[in-house]
N, C-alpha and C positions, 0 to 999 in steps of 0.2 A: 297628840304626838305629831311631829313636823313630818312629812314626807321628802325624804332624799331624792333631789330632781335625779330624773335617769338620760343616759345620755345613749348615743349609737355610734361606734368608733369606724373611721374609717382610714382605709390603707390602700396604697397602691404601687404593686410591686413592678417597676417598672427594668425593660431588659436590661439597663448598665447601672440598675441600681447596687452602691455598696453595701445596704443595709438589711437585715433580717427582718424583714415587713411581720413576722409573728412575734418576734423579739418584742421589735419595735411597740407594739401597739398593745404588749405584755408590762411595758412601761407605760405607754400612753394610758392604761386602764389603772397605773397605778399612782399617776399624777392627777387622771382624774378623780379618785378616790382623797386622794390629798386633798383636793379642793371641793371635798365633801357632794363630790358626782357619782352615782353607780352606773354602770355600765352594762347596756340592757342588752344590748350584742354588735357583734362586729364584724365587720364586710372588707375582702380584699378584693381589690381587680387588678388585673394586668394590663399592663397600655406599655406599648413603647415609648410612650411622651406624654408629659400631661397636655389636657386640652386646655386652650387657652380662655374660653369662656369659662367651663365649669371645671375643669383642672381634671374630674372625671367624667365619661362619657356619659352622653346624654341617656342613652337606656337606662344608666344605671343611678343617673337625677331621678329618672322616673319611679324608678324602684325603691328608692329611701323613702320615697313623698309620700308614696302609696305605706309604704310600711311606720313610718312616726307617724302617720294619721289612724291607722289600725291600732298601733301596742302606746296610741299616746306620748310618747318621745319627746320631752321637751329640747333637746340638743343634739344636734350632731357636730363631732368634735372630728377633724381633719388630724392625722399625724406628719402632713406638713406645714407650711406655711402655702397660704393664700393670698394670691394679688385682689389690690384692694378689687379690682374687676370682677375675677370669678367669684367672690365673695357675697358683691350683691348679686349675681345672676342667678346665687343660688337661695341669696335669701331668697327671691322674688318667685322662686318654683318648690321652695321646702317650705312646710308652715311649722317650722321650729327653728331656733336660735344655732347660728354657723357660726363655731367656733375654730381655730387654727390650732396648732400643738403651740406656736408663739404667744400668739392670747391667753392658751391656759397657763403657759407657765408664769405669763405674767402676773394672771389672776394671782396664783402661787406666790408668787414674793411678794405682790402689795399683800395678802397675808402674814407671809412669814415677817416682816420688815419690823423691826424694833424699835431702833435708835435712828436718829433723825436723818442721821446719811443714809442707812440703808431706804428711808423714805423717801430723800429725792432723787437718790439713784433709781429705782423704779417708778415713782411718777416719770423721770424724764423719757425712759424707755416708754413707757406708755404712752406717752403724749409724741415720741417718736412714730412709732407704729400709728399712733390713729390720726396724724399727718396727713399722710396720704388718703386714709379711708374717709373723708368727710365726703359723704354726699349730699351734691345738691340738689334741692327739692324743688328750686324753682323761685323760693321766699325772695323777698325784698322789701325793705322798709322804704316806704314811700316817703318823699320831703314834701313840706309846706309849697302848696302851691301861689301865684300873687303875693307873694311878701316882698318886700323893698329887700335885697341885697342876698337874698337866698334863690336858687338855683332853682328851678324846676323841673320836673322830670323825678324819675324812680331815684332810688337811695341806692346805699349801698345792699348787696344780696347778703344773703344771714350767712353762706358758705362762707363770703368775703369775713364777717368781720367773727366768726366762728376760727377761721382758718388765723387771721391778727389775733385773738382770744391767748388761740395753742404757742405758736411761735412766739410772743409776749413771754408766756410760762416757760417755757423751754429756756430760754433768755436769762428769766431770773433763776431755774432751777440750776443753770451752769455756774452761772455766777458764785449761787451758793455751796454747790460741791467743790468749786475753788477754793473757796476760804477753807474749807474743810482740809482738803489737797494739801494746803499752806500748809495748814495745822498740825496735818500728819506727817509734813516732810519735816517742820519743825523738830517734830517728836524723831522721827529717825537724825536727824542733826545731832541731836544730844547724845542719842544711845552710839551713835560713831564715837562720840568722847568719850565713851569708857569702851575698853574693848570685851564687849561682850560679846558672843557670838550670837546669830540671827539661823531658826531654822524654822521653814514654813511646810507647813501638813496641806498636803493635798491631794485629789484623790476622787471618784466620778461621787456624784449625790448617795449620803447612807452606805457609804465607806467608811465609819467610824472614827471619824477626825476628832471630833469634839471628845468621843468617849475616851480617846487613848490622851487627849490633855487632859481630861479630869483625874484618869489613873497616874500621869505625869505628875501633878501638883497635888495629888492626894485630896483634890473636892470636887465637889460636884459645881464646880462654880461656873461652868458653863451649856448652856443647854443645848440634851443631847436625847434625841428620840428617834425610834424605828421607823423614819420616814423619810421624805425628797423633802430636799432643803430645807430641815430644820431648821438649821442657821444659815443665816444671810451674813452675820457681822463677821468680821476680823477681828477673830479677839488675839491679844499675847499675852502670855506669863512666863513669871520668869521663874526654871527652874532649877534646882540644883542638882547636879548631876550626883555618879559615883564618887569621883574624884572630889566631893565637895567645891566646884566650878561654875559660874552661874551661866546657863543658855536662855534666849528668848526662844517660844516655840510658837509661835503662830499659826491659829484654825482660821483656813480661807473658806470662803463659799465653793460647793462642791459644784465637779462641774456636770454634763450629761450631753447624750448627742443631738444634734443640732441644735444647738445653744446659739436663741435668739439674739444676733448681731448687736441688734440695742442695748442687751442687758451687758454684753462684754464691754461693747463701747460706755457708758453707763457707771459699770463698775471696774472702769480701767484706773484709778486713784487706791481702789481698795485690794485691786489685783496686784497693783506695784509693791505690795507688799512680798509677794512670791519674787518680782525682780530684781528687790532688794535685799533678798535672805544670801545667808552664806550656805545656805545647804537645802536640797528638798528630799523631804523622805513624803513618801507619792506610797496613799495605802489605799489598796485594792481589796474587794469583801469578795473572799472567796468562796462565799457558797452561791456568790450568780454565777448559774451556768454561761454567761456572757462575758465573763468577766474579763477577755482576751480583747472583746471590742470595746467596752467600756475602759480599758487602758488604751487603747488604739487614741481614743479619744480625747484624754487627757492630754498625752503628750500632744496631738494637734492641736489644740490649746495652751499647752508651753508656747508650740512654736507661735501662734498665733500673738501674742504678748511678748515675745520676746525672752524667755525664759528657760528654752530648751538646752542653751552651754551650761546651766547652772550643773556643779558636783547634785545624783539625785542618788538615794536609795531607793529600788521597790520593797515595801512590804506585804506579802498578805495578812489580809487579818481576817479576823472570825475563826480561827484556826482550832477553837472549843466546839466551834458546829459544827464544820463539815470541812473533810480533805479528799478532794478527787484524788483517781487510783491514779492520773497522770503525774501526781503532784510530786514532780521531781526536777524542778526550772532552779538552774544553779546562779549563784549571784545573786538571789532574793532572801530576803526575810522573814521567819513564817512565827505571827504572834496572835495572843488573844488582847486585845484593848482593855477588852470585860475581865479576864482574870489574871493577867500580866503574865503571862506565860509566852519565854522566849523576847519577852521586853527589856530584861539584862541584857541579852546578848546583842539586842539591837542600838542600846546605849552603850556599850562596849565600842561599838565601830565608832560611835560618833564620837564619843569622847578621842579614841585615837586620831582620827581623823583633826579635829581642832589643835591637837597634843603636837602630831609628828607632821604637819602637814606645814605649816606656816614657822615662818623667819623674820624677825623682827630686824631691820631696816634701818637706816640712817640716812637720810642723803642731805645737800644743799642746793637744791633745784633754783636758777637763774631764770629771771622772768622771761627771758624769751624762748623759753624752752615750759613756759607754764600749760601748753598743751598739752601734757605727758600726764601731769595730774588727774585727768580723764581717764588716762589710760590704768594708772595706779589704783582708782577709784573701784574701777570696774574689776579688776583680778583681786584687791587685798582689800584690806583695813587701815583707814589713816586713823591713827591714834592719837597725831600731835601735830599742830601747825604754826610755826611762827615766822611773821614775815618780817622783813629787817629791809635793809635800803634799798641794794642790788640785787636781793634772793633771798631765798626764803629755806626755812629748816622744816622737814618733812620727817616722821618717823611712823610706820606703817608696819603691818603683818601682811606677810607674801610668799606661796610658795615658789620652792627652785624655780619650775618651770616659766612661769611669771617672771620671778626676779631675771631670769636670764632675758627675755623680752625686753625686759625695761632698760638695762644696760646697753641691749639693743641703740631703742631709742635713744640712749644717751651717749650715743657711741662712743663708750667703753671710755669716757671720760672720769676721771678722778672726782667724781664729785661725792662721793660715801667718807662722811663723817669719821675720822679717830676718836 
């Protein structure tokens, strides 16, 4: 029987910190657990500032070293991110493996990763982060000494042509989430040609995104377990509503706090799928007692991408497990995914919402006024475009609000089709 490496969590509650260091490291135990770590105990200290060598203070280097050399420890796992600096200072004084909360989560998605994008989006994060951390040993390939026409002296050092290696890969891994990019804006190109509406799920990691589409479409056709980051993909389906009306819903990759920079830059093609929705319904699992800062976090993440104006609903969900006694937040949703309970009422808004909300458009936009199109792009739906000599015929879905905007822009010219 294999033995489960054990790891030793470590936290550090600093005076202006915004985060719940027991919370925190109540998820970090449960991300290392994901990546099949147990967690053999956990240490908090107090610092007004991290130290810049070892990011914790030197007593308390001493203290971990002493204690993974006693209970065996093969990891000690950071719940922040570590500069590539304090990192080796501590490999060089811990005799066990220094992992960051950014490393492990990446470990977590090259796991989780499926399809081929979600693979180069996390190799390139990973080859982002270990950029900076190559250290030099010293190495160097020596060249041919006395040859006609070859140089003499040292070669190039291994960091040098390790460091060309990573940046090379990086290079071609952008390349090929491009074409992907293409591919997938392709795909939304088309679906603008028919007007069907676009709504994207999202929601902090094991929010049950994926379970409420598989209740949505009535299959299990996309995979959905009691874990941090199940899914990595973007999947849509299209379903049909009460009204017998077709929606696209789209399960995004969940998010969680301090969501390593690389992986958002990374997975910014797969994200644009939430910038491109016509609606976010944003579902919160309310039996984490956290659950107030784990939405804190999401929406900093909208803003982060660009996606915070988007119309959103909150829902909670898990509402078959458990409902706190405070549980009376107005303007929210409260549904089970798992047994559809209060998931009528929650497609009831949205169908109104697509129904009463948008106005179907006519105009004859003149090319030097083709700017505007941006602006229509971003509030409605273009439905129909034809261009003709001097101008071109536009018909789009837009609400009031918008439509008066745009009129605006067009100051209040007769250009709306008979």
């Amino acid at each position: 029987m294999t033995t489960r490496r054990t790891a030793l969590l470590v936290g550090v509650e600093f005076s202006k910190n915004k985060f719940n260091v027991p919370e925190s490291l109540n998820e970090l135990e449960q991300l290392a657990d994901t990546s099949g770590i147990q967690t053999a105990d956990k240490i908090i200290q107090k610092r007004e500032k991290p130290s810049p060598k070892f990011f914790i203070g030197q007593g308390k280097v001493f203290e971990i070293k002493e204690l993974c050399a006693e209970e065996n420890i093969g990891a000690v796992i950071f719940d922040d991110e570590l500069t590539p600096a304090q990192q080796r200072n501590l490999e060089e004084q811990i005799p066990s493996r220094i992992i960051d909360r950014t490393r492990l989560i990446l470990d977590i998605f090259a796991q989780r990763a499926r399809t081929q994008e979600a693979k180069f989006q996390v190799e390139l994060a990973e080859k982002q982060y270990e950029l900076p951390r190559l250290s030099g040993k010293g190495l160097s390939f020596a060249q041919q000494r006395g040859v006609r026409g070859v140089r003499t002296g040292f070669g190039e050092r291994k960091i040098e042509l390790d460091r060309r290696k990573i940046n090379d890969r990086i290079a071609y891994l952008k390349k090929e989430i491009d074409k992907i990019k293409y591919h997938r804006e392709t795909q939304r190109s088309k679906r603008r040609d028919v007007p069907i509406p676009v709504v994207a799920l999202i929601g902090y990691t094991n929010a049950g995104k994926s379970t409420f589409l598989n209740y949505l479409t009535g299959k299990k056709s996309v995979y959905a377990d009691n874990k941090l980051f199940a899914t990595l993909d973007a999947t849509t389906r299209i379903v049909k509503l009460l009204n017998h009306k077709p929606v696209l819903f789209t399960d995004t990759v969940g998010f969680i706090k301090k969501l390593p920079h690389q992986l958002i830059a990374a997975f910014k093609s797969t994200m644009e799928e939430i910038t491109n929705s016509d609606l976010i319904v944003h579902l919160i699992d309310i039996t984490n007692s956290n659950y107030r800062d784990n939405e804190r976090t999401v929406i900093s993440v909208l803003k982060e991408i660009g996606a915070d104006k988007l119309p959103i609903l909150n829902v909670f969900n898990k509402c078959d497990i458990s409902v706190p006694r405070d549980f009376s937040v107005r303007n929210y949703f409260y549904i089970s995914a798992k047994t559809g309970e209060g998931v009528r009422e929650l497609l009831d808004v949205i169908i109104d919402r697509f129904e009463s909300g948008l106005e179907l458009k006519k105009i004859t936009l003149p090319y030097n006024l083709f700017s505007i199109i941006g602006k229509i792009n971003s509030v409605g739906r273009i439905l129909n475009y034809k261009p003709r000599k001097d101008y071109a015929e536009l018909e789009f879905l837009v609400d009031k609000k918008n439509w008066g905007q745009i009129r605006k822009l067009l100051n209040e010219k007769p250009y709306a089709l008979k």
